[in-house]
N, C-alpha and C positions, 0 to 999 in steps of 0.2 A: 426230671426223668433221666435227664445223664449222669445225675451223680451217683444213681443206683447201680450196680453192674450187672444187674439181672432185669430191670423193668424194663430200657430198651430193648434188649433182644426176645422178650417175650410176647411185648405190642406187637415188634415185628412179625413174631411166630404167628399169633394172632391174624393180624392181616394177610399173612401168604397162605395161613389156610381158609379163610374167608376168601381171598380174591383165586383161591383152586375151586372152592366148593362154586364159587358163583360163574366161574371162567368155565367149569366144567358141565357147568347143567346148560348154560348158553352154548356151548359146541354141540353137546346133544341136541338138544332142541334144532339147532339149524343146520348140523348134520343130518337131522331126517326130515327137513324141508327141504335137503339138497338132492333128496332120494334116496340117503343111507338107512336100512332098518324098515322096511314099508310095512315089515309086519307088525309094529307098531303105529297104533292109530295114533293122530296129531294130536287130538285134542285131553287123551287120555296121555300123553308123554306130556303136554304141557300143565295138566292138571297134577304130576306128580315134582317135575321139575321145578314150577315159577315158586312155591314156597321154601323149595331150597336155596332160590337167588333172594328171597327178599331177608331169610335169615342171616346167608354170607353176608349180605348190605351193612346187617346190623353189626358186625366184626369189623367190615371194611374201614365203611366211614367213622365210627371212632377212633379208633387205632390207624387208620391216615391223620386222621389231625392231631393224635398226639404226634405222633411221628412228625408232623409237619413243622409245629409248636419248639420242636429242639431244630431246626434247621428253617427259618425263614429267610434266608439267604438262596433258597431253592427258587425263589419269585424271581431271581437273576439268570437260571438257568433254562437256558432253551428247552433242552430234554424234558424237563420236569413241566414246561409251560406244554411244551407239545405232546406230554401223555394228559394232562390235564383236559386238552382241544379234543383227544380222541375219545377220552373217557366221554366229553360232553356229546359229542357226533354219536360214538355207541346208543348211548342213551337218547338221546332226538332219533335214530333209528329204531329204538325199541319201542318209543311212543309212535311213530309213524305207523308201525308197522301193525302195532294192537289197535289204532285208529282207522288204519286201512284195512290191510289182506285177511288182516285177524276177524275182522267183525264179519266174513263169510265163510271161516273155515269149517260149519256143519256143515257148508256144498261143496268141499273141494274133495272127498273123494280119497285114493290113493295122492292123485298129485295135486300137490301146492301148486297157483296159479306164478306165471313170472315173477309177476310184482311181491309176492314174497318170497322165490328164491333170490331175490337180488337182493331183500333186505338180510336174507340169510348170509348171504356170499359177502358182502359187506360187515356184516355185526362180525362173520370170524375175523376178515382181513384189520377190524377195527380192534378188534383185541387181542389179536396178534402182536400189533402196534403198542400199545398197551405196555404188556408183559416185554418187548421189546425195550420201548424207553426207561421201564421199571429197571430192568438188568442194567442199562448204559449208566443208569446215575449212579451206579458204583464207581463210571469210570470215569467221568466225564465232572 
């Protein structure tokens, strides 16, 4: 893939629009569990959003592992080990949270109960971190 001068930069293209499109329907979604947008109903923002995250997926994680496949020397890097820790905590929060606050959000009304604004407030700070480490490992 490195000997090409156009396939790496185009995987990469690939995954920074997959990890926008999925980074971006995830802010939505728990920007109006945080109270942003009420005039959108929950369960009708989550019925339009979660099949845009599972497509982004499908760009992500390909085009991560090519990417990865030219640089396994990343397995040395802290950065790269600690967006890998947050990617997996994001996601253990997204299953927590479809396990838990999810399975009664036809009674929750305008407002989401605590227990899903903390999975909210968490999934942003968790991919925040994310995109964070993603930018350092240019420099680090």
């Amino acid at each position: 893939m490195r000997d090409d001068p156009w396939l790496y930069p185009m995987v990469e293209i690939a995954h920074i629009v997959g990890f926008s499109v999925l980074v971006g329907a995830v802010a939505m979604f728990d920007l109006r569990l945080l109270g942003l947008g009420r005039a959108l109903p929950v369960q009708a923002l989550a019925r339009h959003l979660l099949p845009w995250s599972w497509i982004a997926l499908l760009l992500i994680v390909p085009s991560g592992l090519l990417m990865f496949s030219t640089q396994p020397e990343l397995l040395d890097n802290r950065v790269f080990l600690f967006k890998l820790a947050l990617i997996a905590t994001a996601g253990l929060n997204a299953l927590v949270f479809h396990a838990g606050p999810w399975r009664r959000a036809a009674h929750w009304g305008d407002a989401p109960p605590v227990a899903a604004r903390l999975h909210a407030g968490a999934s942003l700070l968790l991919w925040i971190g994310v995109i964070a480490c993603g930018r350092l490992l240019a420099y680090v």
